[in-house]
N, C-alpha and C positions, 0 to 999 in steps of 0.2 A: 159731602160736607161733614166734616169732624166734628162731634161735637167736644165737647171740655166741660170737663166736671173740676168744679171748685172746691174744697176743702171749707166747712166752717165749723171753725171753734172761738170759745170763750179767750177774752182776753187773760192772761196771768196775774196775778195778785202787784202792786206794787213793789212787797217786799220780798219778793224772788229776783236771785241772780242769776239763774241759770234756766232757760228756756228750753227742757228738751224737744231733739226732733221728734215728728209726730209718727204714729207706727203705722206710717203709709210714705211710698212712694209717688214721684209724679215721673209725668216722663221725661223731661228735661233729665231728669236726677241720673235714669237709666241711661239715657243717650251721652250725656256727657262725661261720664264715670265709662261705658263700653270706649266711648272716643281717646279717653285719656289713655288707659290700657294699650289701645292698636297703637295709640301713634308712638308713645313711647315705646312700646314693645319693636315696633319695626324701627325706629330708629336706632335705637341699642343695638339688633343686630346687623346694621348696613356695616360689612368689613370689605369696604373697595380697594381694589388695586390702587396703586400711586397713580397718580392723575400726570397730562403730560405739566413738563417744569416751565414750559414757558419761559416769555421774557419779563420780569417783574418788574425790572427795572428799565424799562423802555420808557423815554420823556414824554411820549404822550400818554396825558393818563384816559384818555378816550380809547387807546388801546389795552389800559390796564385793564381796566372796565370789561374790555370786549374779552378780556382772557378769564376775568371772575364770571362773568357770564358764561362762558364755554363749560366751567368747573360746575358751579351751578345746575346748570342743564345737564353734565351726568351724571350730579348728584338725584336731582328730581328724578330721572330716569331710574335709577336705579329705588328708590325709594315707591315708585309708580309699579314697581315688577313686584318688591314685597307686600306691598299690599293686594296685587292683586293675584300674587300666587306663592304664599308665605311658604307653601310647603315645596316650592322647587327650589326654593333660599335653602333651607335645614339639607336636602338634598345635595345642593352644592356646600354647603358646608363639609358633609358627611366625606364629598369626593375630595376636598380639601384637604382633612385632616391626614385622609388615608395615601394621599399623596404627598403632605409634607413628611410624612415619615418616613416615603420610598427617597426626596432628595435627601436627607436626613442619612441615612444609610448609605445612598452611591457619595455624596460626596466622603464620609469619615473614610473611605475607604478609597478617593481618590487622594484626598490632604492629609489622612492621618488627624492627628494632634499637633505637627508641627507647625500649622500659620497658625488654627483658632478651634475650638471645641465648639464643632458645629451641632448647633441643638435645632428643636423644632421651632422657635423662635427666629433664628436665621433662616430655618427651610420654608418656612411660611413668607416671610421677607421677599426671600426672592422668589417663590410661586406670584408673588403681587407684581414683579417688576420693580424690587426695591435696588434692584444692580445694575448697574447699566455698562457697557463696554465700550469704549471710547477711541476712536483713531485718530492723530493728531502727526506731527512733522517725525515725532521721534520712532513711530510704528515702522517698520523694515518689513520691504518684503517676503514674503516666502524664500527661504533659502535653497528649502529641500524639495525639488518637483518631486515628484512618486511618475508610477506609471500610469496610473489615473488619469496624472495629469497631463498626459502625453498621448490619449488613447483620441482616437476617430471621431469628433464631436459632430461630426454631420456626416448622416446615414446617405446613402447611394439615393438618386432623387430627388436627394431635400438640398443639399448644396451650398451654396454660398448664397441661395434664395431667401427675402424676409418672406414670411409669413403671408402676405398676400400673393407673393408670384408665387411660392411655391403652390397654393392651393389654388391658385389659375394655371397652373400645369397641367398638360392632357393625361393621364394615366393610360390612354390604349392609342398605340399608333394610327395615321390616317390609312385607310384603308387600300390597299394596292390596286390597280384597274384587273379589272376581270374580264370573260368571254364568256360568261354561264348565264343562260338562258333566265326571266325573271320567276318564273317557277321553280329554277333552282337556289336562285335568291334567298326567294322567301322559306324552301326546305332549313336553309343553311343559317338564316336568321332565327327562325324556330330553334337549331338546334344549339346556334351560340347563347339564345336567351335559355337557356335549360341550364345549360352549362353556367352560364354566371349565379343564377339560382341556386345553383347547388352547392348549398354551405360546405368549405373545407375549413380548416383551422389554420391561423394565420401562425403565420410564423412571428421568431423574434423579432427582425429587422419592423415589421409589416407594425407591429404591436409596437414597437419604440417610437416608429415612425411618425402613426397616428398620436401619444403621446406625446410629442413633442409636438405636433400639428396644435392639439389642442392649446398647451403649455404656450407657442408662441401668438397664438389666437387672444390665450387672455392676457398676456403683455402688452399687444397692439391695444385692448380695448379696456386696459388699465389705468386708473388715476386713484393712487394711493394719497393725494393730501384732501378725502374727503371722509366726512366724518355722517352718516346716516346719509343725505341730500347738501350738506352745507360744506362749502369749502374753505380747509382751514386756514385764516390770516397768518400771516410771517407771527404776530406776536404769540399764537399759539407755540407754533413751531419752535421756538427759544433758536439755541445756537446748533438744534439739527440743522444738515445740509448735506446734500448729495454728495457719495464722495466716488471718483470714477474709478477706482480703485476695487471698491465694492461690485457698483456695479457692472466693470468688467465680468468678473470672479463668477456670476449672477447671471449671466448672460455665456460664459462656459459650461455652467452646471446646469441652466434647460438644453444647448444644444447635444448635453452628453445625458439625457435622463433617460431612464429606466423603471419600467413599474417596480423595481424592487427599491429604488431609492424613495418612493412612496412611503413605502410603510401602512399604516392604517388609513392613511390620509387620502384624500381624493384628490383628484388635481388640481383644485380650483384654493382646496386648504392648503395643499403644497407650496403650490405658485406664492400665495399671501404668504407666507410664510418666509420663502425667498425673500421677497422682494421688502418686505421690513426690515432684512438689513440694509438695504442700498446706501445708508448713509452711514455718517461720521460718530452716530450712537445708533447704538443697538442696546436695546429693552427688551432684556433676556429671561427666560424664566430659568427655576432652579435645574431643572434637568440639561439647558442649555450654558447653564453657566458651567454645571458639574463638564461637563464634555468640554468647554471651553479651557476649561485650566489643565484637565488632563493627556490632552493634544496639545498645549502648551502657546495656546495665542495668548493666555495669560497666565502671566508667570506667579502669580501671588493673589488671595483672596483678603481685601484689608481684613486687622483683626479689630471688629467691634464685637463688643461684650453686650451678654444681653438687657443687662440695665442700659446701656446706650440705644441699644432698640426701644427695648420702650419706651425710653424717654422719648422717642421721636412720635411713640401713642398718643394720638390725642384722645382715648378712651378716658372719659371724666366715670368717678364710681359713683358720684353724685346722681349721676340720670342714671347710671343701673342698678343701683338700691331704691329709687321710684319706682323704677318700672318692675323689680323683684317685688316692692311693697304691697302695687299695682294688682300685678298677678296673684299674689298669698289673697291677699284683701277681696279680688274677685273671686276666687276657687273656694275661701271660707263661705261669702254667700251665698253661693250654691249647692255650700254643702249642706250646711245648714238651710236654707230653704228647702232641700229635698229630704232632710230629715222630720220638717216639720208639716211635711206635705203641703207645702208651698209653693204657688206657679214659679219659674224661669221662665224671663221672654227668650224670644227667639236670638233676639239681638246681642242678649248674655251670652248664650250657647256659643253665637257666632266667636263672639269676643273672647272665650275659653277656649275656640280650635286656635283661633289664633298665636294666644297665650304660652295653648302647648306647641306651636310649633317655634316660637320664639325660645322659651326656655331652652331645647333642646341645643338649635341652632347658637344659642350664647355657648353651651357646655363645648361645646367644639371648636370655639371661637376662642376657649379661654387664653392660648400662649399666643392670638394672632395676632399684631399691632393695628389699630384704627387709624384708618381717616393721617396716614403717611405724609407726608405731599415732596420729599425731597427725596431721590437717589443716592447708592453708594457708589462713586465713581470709579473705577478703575480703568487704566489705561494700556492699550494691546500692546503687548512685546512686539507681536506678527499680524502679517494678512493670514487667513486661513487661505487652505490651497483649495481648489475645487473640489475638491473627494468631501474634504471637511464641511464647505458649504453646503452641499449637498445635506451630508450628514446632520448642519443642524436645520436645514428648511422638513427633516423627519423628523427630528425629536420637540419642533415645536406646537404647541398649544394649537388646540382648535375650536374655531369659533362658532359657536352652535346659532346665536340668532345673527348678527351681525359683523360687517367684513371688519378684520383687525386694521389697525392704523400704525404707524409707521415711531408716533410717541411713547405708547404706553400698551400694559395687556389689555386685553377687554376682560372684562367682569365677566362676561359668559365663557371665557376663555376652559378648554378639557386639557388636563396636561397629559403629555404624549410617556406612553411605558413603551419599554421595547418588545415586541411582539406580540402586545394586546394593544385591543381594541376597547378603548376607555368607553365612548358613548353605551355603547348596550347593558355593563354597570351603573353608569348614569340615568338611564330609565329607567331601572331595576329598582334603585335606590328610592327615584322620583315617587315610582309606582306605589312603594311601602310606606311613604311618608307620606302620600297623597292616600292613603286606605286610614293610617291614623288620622289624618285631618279631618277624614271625612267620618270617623267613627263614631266623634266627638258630637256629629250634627243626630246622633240616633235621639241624644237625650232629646229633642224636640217631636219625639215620633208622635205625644202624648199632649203636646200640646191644643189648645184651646182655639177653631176657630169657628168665625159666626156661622158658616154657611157647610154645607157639608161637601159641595166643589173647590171652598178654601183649604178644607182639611184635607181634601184628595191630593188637592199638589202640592200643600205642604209636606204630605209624606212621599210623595214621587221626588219633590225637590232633598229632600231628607237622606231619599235611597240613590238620588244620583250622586251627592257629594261622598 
């Protein structure tokens, strides 16, 4: 049971205007001043991808509804992750920035100056999925096959079989009748099971083979219009739509894959990756766009200026000068309370790691656009050929907590460099900004508590963060 101590003083003179506050604290004061701090602080830096476009203008508004809800609900999501692991936010930021720079560079040097002076403001754009590639009557086939396109897409084995016969195929023929005694049977079993035991190294065919095995395993046990457990309504969807076209193209490039058309990606990020183009838009990121226009399925990048990008920001500077004010105003009390040797609650401390991992994650954020909600549309000259699909189911995005959707990037989304391997950077990163956050919890090592078992795991809790 808590108890509550009341403050009592004399009332003030009649003829005073100005009542000052008393030189004590309560806890309300503390809790709601920490609370004001996180939540502004983590909102100012939610910088989410473009969300899917939906149908807005669908005449039922029960459906509208159902689509502001879907928005909503990744909004909360994502708002649920910074708070409860601010420091994998400033992380991702970190991996952001250093990635809008690499599109930043491959495109100037795919376009030139000639369509638009692409800055980090555009690279950032389309790291969110601010671009989308669109197929429509006027798109013309592939003109130019390659040899790729012409090469042996089903290995010796695998056949003309789906994915279930083929892995109900026997692999060892039935066995020939014999005339050897059953003592020599059982020698002969012995020494075919040795033999099979003994690892030898598979060859190419052996290794495609199984890769493709797998590959058309998770197509059969695929359903790309779901979102975490819930499946998305047509009104999510807008005017996405399957287009066969695609997913022919998608369906040559697993029967022809190869672990080197992987890349860093494992098969299952591959496959997802695939198969989010299948339709009539495709939600590209910037690496995928840069390859898209220099392979030439699109012939031109519109030229929007970067004040036209930000105008499309809904960053208000109104809540990020609170929540700057917020944090200045928290970090002088503590500074001055520890100059005056004065406790910090715990709960302040808390409210300061937070603070500083917010500030950071803003500095990185500064040229990104907020809270989007509309694409740049651009429409495909070409189909890509299959060498190309291929190519861009490698250079896309991979999903670290959950599987991508076929609308939009996901927020968890790593973007793909050629010949590295982004994730093990991205722990790296995690790990040093998860050491700052946790630095920030030492100031409480000194703190005050009743029993000498509270104080033991406040400082165990102290040295785990």
């Amino acid at each position: 049971m808590l108890e509550v101590f009341y403050p009592n003083c004399t009332f003030p003179d009649d003829e005073a205007g100005i009542v000052a506050t008393p030189d004590m604290r309560g806890t309300l004061d503390i809790v709601w001043s920490c609370l004001a701090v996180v939540i502004l602080c983590t909102w100012v830096v939610l910088h989410e991808n473009v969300p899917a476009e939906g149908d807005t203008n669908h005449p039922d508004w029960k459906k509208r509804r159902l689509l502001d809800l879907y928005l909503v609900a990744q909004k909360a999501c994502a708002f649920g992750w910074a708070l409860f692991a601010p420091e994998l936010f400033t992380g991702k930021a970190m991996m952001g920035l250093y990635f809008a720079y690499h599109v930043r560079d491959i495109m100037k040097k795919t376009i030139g100056e000639k369509e638009i002076d692409w800055t980090l403001h555009h690279a950032f754009l389309a790291n969110m999925g601010g671009y989308s590639i669109e197929f429509d009557g006027s798109t013309i086939d592939n003109p130019r096959p390659t040899e790729q396109d012409r090469e042996e897409r089903v290995l010796e084995n695998f056949g003309e079989q789906s994915p279930t016969d083929s892995c109900a195929t026997p692999f060892f023929p039935s066995p020939a009748p014999t005339t050897l005694t059953p003592g020599q049977l059982e020698a002969q079993k012995q020494s075919d099971l040795k033999t099979r035991q003994t690892k030898t190294p598979l060859t190419d065919d052996a290794i495609n083979t199984e890769l493709r095995k797998k590959l058309f395993y998770l197509h059969k046990n695929y359903d790309g219009n779901k979102w975490f457990i819930v499946q998305l309504p047509p009104v999510v969807q807008g005017r996405w739509r399957e287009n066969p076209k695609n997913i022919s193209l998608i369906r040559s490039a697993l029967e022809a894959a190869a672990p080197s058309h992987l890349g860093s990606h494992t098969p299952q990020s591959y496959f997802r990756n695939l198969m989010v183009l299948r339709g009539n838009i495709w939600v590209v990121d910037g690496i995928q766009l840069e390859y898209a226009r220099r392979v030439g399925i699109i012939t031109a990048i519109p030229p929007v200026t970067d004040d036209e990008i930000m105008d499309r920001s809904k960053g208000d500077w109104v809540t990020k000068a609170l929540a700057i004010l917020q944090v200045t105003w928290l970090w002088v009390q503590l500074i001055v309370r520890t100059t005056q040797q004065l406790t910090a609650t715990q709960l302040e401390i808390m409210t300061a790691a937070f603070a500083t991992c917010s500030v950071i994650t803003y500095a990185l954020y500064l040229q990104k656009p907020k809270d989007v909600k509309s694409r740049i549309r651009i429409t495909a000259a070409r189909y890509p050929t299959v060498k190309e699909m291929q190519d861009l189911g490698r250079k896309g995005p991979s999903s670290v907590w959950f599987q991508r959707i076929h609308l939009q990037l996901g927020n968890d989304n790593i973007h793909y460099k050629e010949g590295k391997d982004s994730a093990p950077v991205m722990i790296v990163i995690c790990g040093f900004i998860g050491m700052v956050f946790g630095s920030v919890h030492f100031a409480c090592w000194h703190s005050h508590f009743p029993t000498w078992g509270s104080s033991w795991g406040g400082e165990l809790r102290v040295g785990f963060c």
